[in-house]
C-alpha positions in Angstrom: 1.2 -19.7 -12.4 0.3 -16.1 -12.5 3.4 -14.8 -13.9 3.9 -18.2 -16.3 0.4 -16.8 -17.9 1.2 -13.3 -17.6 1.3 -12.8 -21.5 -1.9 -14.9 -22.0 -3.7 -12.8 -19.4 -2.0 -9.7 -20.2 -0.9 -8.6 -16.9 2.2 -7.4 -15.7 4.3 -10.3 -13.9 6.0 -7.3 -12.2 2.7 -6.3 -10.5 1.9 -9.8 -8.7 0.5 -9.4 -5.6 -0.5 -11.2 -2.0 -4.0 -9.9 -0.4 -4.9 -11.9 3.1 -7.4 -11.3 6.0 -7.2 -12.8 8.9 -5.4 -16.6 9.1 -5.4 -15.9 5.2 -2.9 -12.7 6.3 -0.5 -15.4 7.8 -0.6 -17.0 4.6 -0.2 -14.0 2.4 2.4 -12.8 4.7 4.4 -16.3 4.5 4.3 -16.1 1.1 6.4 -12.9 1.7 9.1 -13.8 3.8 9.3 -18.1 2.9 9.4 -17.4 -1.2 12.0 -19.1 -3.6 13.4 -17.5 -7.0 12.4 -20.6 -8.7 14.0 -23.3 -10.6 14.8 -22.1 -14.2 16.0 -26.9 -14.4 12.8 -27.6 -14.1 10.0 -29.2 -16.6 7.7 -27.0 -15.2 7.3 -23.8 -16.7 5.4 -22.5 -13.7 8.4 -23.5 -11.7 11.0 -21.4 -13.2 9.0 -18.4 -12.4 9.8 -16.4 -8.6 7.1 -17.0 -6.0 7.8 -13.7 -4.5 5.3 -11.1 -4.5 5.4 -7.8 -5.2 3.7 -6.2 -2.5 1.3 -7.7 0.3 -2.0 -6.1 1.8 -2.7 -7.7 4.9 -5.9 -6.8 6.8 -5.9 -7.9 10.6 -3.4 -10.7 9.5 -1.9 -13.7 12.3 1.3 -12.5 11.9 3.2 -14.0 15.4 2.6 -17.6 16.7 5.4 -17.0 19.8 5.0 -14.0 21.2 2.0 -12.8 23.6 0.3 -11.7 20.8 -0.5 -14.8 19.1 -3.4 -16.3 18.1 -3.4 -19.6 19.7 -6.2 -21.0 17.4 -4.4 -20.1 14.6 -1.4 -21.9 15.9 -3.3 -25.1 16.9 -5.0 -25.1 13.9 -1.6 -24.6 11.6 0.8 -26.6 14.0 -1.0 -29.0 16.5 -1.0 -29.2 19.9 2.5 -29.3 20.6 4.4 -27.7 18.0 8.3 -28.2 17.3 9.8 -24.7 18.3 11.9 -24.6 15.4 8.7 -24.5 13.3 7.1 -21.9 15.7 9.4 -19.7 15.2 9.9 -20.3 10.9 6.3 -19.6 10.9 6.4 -16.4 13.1 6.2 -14.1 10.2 7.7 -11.0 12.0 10.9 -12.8 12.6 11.5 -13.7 8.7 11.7 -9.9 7.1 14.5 -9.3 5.3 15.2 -6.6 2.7 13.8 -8.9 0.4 10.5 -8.6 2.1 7.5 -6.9 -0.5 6.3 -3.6 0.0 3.4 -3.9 2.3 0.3 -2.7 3.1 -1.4 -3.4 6.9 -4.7 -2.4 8.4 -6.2 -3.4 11.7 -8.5 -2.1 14.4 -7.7 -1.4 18.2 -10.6 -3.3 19.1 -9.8 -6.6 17.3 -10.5 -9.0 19.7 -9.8 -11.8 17.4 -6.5 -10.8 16.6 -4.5 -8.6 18.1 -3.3 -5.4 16.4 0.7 -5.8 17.7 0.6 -8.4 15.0 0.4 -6.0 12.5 2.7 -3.4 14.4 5.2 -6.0 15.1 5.4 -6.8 11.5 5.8 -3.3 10.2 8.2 -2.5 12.8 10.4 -5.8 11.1 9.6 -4.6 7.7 10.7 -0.4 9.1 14.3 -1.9 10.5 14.8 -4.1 7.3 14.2 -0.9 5.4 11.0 -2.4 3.6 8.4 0.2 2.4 5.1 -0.2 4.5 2.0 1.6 5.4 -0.1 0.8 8.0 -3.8 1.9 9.5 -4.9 1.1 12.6 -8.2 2.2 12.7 -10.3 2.7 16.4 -13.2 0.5 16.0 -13.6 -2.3 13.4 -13.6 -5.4 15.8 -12.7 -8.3 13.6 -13.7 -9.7 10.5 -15.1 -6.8 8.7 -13.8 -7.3 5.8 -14.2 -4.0 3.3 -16.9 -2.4 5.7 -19.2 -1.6 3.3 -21.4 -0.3 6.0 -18.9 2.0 7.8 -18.0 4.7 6.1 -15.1 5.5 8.4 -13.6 1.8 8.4 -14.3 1.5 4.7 -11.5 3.9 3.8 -9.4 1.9 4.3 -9.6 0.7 0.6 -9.3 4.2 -0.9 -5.9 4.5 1.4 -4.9 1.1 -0.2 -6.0 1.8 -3.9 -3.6 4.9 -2.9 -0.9 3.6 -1.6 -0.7 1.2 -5.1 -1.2 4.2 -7.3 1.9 5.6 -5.5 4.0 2.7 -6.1 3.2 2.0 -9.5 0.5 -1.0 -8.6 -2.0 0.3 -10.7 -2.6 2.5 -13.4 -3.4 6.2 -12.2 -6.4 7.1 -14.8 
C-alpha cells in the first residue's frame, strides 16, 4: 500500500522500510526474507507493487524458532503446541537470507533475558555469508523491552547509530 500511494504521500517507494522490536522483529524480519515481487495481473493496484523492503531495523528481534536460542513463547504463540517442522524451520528467519535479503540494521543487549542476543548474531552472520549489508550493536546492559531508552543515555544511542547508518545508505536525507 505504501509504495501504491507513494506519489500521493510523496515518498520515495525506493526508501520503504521494516522497523520491529521484539515478536514484532520476527515479523519485520519475515517480511524480509518471505516477500513476493508482486502480481503486475492483478485488479489490485496494491498488488502489483513488491512487498520487499528496503532495509530492516530490528531491535532485540525473535529471529530463530529451532535452534537453542529460541524463544519458545514466541513459537507457541505463532505455531501452537506442536508445530509442523517444515513450518519451524520456514519461519526461522536466519535460515531464509538470501542475497535478496534488505540491508539491515540489529541492536540487542547481552543481558536480554527475554530474548536472546544469538538471535540477532545468528541472523547477521546469515545476512554476512549472503553478502547482505548489516550493522549490528550489541550493547552490555539494556535487558529487554527498552525500547528507545529515553532514560539511558548510553543505550539510547543506539538511534543516532541507526539515523547514521540510513544517512550512509541513502535512507534519509543528510540536511
Amino acid at each position: 500500500m505504501v509504495r501504491a500511494r507513494s506519489k500521493e504521500w510523496a515518498i520515495s517507494p525506493e526508501r520503504v522500510g521494516i522497523m520491529g522490536f521484539s515478536a514484532g522483529g520476527h515479523l519485520a524480519s519475515t517480511a524480509g526474507t518471505h516477500f513476493d515481487n508482486g502480481n503486475p495481473s492483478s485488479a489490485d493496484a496494491i498488488e502489483h507493487q513488491n512487498c520487499r523492503p528496503n532495509f530492516m531495523v530490528l531491535v532485540y528481534p525473535v529471529i530463530s524458532l529451532k535452534t537453542r536460542y529460541a524463544h519458545r513463547f514466541s513459537r507457541q504463540v505463532l505455531l501452537g503446541e506442536n508445530p509442523d517442522l517444515n513450518l519451524v524451520e520456514d519461519l526461522s528467519n536466519e535460515t531464509r537470507v538470501t542475497t535478496l535479503t534488505p540491508p539491515t540494521f540489529l541492536v540487542h543487549s547481552n543481558d536480554d533475558d527475554g530474548v536472546a542476543p544469538e538471535n540477532s548474531v545468528l541472523f547477521y552472520l546469515a545476512l554476512r555469508e549472503a553478502g547482505v549489508p548489516a550493522e549490528m550493536h550489541i550493547y552490555e546492559r539494556g535487558k529487554h523491552g527498552y525500547g528507545l531508552a529515553p532514560n539511558d543515555p548510553i543505550l539510547s544511542s543506539w538511534t543516532k547509530r541507526c539515523e547514521d547508518w540510513m544517512k550512509v545508505r541513502g535512507l534519509l536525507d543528510k540536511h
